[in-house]
C-alpha positions in Angstrom: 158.0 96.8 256.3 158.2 92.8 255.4 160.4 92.5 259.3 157.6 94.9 261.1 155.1 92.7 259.9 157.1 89.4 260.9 157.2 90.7 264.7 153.9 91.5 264.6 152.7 88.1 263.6 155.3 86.8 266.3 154.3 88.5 269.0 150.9 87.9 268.1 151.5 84.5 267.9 153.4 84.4 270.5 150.9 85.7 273.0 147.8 83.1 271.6 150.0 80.3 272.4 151.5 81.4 275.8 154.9 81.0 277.0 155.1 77.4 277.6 153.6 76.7 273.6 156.2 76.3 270.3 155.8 78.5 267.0 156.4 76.9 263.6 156.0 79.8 260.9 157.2 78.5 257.4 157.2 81.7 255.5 157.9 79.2 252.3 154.2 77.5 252.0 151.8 80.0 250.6 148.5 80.4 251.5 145.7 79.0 249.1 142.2 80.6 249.5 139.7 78.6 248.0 136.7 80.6 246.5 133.5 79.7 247.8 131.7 76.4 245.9 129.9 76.9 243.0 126.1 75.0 243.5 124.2 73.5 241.0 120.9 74.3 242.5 118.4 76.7 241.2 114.8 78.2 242.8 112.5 80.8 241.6 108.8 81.7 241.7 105.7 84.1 242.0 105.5 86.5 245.4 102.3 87.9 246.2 101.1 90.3 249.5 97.7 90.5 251.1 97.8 94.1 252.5 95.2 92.7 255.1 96.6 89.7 256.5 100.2 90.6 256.2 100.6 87.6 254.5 103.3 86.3 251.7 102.0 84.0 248.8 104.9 82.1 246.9 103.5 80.4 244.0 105.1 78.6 241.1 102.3 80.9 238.5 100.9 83.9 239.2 98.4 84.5 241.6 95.8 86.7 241.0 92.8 85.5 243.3 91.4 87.7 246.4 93.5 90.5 248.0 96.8 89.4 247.2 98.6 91.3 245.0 102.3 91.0 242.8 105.1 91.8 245.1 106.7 94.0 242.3 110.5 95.1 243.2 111.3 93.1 246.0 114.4 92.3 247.5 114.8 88.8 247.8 118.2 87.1 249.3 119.3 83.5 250.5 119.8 83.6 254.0 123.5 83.0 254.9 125.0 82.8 251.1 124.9 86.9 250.0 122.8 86.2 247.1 119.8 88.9 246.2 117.7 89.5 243.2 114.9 91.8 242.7 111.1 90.4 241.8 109.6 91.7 238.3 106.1 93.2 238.0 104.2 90.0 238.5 106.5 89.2 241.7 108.5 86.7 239.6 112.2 86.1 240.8 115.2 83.5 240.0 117.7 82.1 242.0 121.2 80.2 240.5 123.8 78.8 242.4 122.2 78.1 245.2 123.0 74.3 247.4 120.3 72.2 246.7 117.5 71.3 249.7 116.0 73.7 252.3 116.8 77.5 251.9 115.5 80.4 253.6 114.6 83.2 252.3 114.6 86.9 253.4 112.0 89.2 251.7 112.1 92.6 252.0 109.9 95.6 250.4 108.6 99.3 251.4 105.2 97.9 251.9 106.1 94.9 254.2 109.7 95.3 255.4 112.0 92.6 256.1 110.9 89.2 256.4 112.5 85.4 256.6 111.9 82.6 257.2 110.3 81.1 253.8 111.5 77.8 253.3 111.4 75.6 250.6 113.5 73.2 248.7 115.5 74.5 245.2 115.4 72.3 242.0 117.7 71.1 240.1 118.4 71.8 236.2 
């Protein structure tokens, strides 16, 4: 098994770097994966929909004025990092471990579908 698998990476290798190239495998350095870095940064707030306007409200309270209403059970991710939480009945939701600056954020419910693109910049503890 351990000698198929060594011809395979040869040949492999083998044909990446041509004919004319030189391969140096040391099978005696292992291979370190690093997990991915924890962050420090944090973001959370208030979504809110207007059914009319199509239009997403991120607040840092509740916002209860006009048409919009609490986007309850949305899906909320970090664009590019894998992270998603779910907003509460008043469209709360809380973000940890996130890089600190400009994030995007992708929204997605069954009244709106999915939507990015809303920036802002995460906090600190």
């Amino acid at each position: 098994m351990r000698k198929g698998l060594l011809v395979a990476v040869l040949l492999a290798a083998a044909l990446l770097a041509g004919c004319d190239g030189r391969l140096l495998l040391r099978m005696d350095i292992p291979i370190v994966i690093d997990p991915a870095p924890r962050y420090q940064g944090e973001t959370w707030g208030y979504l809110s929909y207007d059914p009319y306007t199509e239009h997403i409200r991120l607040d840092s309270k509740p916002h209860r004025g006009g048409r919009y209403r609490p986007l309850t059970n949305a899906s909320v991710s970090v664009v590019g990092m894998g992270i998603t939480v779910r907003t509460d009945k008043d469209g709360y939701f809380y973000i940890y471990g996130v890089p600190y600056g400009r994030l995007e954020l992708k929204v997605q419910h069954s009244w709106i579908g999915p939507r990015s693109g809303v920036y802002f910049t995460t906090q600190g503890r």
